[in-house]
LUMVOLUM-930413 format. One record per atom (N, C-alpha, C): y, z, x; residue in one letter. Coordinates in steps of 0.05 Angstrom, whole numbers, plus 5000, padded with zeros to 4 digits. Atoms other than C-alpha are relative to their C-alpha. Example, Ala and Ser with C-alpha at 12.3 -4.5 7.8 and 13.67 -1.06 7.14 Angstrom:
BEGIN
+------+------+------+------+
|   yy |   zz |   xx | code |
+------+------+------+------+
| 4976 | 5000 | 5018 |    A |
| 4910 | 5156 | 5246 |    A |
| 5024 | 5000 | 5018 |    A |
| 4976 | 4999 | 4984 |    S |
| 4979 | 5143 | 5273 |    S |
| 5022 | 5014 | 4985 |    S |
+------+------+------+------+
//
This chain:
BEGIN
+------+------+------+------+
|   yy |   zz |   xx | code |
+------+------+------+------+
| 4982 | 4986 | 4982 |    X |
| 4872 | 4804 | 5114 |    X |
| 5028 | 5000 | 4987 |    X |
| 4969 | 5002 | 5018 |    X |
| 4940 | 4824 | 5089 |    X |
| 5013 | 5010 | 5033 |    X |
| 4977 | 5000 | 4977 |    X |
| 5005 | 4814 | 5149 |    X |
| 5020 | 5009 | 4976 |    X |
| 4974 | 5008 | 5012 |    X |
| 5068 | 4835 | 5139 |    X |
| 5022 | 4995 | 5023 |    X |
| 4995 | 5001 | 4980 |    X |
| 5120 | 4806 | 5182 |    X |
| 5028 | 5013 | 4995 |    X |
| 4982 | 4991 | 5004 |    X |
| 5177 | 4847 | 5193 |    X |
| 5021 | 5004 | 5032 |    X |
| 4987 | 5011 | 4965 |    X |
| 5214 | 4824 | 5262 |    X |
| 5030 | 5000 | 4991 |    X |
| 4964 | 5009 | 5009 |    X |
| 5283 | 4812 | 5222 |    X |
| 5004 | 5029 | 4981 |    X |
| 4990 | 4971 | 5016 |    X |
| 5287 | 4883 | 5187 |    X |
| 5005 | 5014 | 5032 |    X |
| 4981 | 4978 | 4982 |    X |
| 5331 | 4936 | 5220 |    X |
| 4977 | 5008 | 5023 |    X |
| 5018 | 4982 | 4985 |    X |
| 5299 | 4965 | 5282 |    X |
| 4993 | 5026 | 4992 |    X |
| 5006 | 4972 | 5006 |    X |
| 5302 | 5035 | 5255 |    X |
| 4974 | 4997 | 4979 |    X |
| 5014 | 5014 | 5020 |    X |
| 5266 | 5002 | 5194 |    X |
| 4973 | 4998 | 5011 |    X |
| 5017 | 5012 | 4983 |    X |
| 5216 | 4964 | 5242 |    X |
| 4984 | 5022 | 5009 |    X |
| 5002 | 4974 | 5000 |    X |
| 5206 | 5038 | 5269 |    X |
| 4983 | 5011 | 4986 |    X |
| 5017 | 4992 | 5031 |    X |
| 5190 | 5067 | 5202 |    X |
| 4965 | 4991 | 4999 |    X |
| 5020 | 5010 | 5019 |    X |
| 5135 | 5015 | 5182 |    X |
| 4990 | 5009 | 5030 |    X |
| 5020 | 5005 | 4981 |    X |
| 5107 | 5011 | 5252 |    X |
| 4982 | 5030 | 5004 |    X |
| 5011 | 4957 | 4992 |    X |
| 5100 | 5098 | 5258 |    X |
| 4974 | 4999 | 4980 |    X |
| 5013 | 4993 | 5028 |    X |
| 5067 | 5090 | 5176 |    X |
| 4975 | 4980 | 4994 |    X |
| 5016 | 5027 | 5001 |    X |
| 5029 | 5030 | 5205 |    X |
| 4962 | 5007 | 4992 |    X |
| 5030 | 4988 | 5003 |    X |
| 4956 | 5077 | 5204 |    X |
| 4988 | 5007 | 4982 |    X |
| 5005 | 4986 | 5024 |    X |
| 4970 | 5113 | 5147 |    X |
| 4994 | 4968 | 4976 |    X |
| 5012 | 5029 | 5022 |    X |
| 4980 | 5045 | 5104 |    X |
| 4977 | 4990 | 5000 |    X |
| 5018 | 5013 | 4993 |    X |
| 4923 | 5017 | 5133 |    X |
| 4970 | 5011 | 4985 |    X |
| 5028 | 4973 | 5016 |    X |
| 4878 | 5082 | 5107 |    X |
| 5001 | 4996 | 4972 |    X |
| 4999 | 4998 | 5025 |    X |
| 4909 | 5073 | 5043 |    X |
| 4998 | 4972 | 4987 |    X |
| 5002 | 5038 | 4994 |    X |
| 4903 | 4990 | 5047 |    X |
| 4967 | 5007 | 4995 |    X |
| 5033 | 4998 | 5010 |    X |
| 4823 | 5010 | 5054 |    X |
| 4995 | 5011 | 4979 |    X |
| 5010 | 4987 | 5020 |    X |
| 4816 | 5066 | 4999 |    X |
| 5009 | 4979 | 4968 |    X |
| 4990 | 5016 | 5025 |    X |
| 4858 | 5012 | 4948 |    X |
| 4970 | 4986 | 4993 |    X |
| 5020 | 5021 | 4995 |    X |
| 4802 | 4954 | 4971 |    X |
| 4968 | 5017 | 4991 |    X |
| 5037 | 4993 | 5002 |    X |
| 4737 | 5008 | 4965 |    X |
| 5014 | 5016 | 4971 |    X |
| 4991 | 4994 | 5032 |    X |
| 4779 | 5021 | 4887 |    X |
| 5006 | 5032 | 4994 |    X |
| 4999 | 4964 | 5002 |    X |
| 4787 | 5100 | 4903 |    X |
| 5035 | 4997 | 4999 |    X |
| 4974 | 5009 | 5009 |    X |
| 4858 | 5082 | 4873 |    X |
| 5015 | 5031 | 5001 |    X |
| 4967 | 4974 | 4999 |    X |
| 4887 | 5156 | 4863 |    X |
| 4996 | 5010 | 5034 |    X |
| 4998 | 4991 | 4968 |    X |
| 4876 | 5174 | 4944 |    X |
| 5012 | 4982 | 5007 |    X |
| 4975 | 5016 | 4992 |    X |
| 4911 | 5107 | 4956 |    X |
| 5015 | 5000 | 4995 |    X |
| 4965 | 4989 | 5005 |    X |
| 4962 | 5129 | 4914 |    X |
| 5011 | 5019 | 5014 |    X |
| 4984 | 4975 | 4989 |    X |
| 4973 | 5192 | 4946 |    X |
| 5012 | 4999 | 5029 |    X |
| 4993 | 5008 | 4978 |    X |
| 4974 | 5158 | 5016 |    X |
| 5022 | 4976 | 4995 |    X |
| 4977 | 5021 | 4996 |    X |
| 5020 | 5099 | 4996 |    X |
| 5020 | 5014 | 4991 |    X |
| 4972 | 4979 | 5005 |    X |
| 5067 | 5157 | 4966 |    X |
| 5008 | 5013 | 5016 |    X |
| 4999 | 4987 | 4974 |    X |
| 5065 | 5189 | 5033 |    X |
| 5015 | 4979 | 5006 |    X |
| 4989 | 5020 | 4977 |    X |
| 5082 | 5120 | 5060 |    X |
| 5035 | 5001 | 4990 |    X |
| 4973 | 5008 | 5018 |    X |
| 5141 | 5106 | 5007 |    X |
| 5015 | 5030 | 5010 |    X |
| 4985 | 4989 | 5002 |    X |
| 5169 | 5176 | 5013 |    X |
| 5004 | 5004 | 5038 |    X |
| 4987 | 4997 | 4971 |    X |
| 5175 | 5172 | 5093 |    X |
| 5011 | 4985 | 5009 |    X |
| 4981 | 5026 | 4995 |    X |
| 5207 | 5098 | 5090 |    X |
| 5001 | 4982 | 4975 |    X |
| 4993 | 5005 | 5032 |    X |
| 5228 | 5089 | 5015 |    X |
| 5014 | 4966 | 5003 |    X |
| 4982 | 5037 | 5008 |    X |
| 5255 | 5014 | 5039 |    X |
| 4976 | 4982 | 5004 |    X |
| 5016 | 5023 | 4991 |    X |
| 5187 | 4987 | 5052 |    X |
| 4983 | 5001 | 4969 |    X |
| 5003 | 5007 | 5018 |    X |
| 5178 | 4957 | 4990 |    X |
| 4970 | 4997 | 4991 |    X |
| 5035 | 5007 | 5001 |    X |
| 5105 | 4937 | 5003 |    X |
| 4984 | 5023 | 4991 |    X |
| 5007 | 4970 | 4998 |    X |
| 5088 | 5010 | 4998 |    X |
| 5003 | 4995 | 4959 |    X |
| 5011 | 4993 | 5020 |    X |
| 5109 | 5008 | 4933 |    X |
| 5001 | 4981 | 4970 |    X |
| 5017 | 5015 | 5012 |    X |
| 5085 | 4948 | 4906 |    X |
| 4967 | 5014 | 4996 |    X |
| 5024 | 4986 | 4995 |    X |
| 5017 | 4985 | 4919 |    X |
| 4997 | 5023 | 4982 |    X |
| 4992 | 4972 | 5008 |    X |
| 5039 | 5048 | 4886 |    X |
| 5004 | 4987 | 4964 |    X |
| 4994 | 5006 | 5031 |    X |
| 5057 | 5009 | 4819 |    X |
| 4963 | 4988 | 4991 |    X |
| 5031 | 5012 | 5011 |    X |
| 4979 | 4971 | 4828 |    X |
| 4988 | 5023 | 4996 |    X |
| 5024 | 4975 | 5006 |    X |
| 4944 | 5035 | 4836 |    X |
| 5002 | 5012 | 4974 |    X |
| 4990 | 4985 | 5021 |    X |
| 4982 | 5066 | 4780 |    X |
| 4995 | 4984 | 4973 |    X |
| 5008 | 5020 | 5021 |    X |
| 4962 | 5002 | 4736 |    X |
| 4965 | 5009 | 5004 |    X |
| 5036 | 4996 | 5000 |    X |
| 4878 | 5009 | 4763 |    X |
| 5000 | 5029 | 4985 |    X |
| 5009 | 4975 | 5010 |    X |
| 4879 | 5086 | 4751 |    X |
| 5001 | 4993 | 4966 |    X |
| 5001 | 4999 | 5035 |    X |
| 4897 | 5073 | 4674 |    X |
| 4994 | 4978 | 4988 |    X |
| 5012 | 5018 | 5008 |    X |
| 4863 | 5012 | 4668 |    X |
| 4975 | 4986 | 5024 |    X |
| 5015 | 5008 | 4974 |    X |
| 4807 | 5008 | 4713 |    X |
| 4985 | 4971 | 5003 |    X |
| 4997 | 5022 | 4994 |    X |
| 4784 | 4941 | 4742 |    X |
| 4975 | 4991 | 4994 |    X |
| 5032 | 5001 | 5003 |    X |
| 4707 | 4911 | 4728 |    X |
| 4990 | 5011 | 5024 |    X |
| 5022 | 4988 | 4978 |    X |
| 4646 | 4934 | 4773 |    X |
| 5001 | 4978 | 5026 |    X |
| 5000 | 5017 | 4985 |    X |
| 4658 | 4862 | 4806 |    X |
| 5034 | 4988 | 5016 |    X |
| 4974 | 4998 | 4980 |    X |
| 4731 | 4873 | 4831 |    X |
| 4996 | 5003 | 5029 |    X |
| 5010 | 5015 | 4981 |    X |
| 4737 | 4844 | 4895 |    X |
| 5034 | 5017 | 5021 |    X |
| 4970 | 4998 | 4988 |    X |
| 4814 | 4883 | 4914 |    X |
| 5017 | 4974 | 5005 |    X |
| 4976 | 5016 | 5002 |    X |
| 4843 | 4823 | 4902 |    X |
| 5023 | 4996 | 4984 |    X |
| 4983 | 5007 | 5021 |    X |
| 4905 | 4807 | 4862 |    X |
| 5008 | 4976 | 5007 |    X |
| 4988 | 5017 | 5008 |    X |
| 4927 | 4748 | 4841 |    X |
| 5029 | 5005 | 4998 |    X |
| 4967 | 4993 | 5009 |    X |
| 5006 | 4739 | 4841 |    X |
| 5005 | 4972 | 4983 |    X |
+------+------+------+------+
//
């Protein structure tokens, strides 16, 4: 399960993520089942409708690492930090 807690960002902010909350979530599954360029194209949706939620494009830099280096057959969508 991935949270993010965001109670202390701006309300308008708060707003943002909560509207983009479905879309991430679609693009949160397609990362996890490794269909990496449709999650890119949905977490670039996310980023370009609330360019401050960073998480978005943390996501956007991984996919753009899997597409040009793809991951073994036994990738699990996890990363290590």
């Amino acid at each position: 399960a991935l949270y993010e807690v965001y109670d202390m960002d701006d309300p308008d902010l708060m707003k943002k993520k909560h509207d983009l909350s479905v879309l991430f979530a679609e693009a949160l599954e397609l990362y996890c089942q490794s269909d990496f360029k449709k999650a890119l194209e949905l977490f670039m949706r996310c980023a370009t409708e609330c360019p401050e939620d960073l998480v978005a494009a943390v996501y956007i830099k991984r996919c753009t690492t899997l597409i040009r280096i793809p991951p073994g057959k036994d990738w699990a969508g996890i990363s290590t930090l």
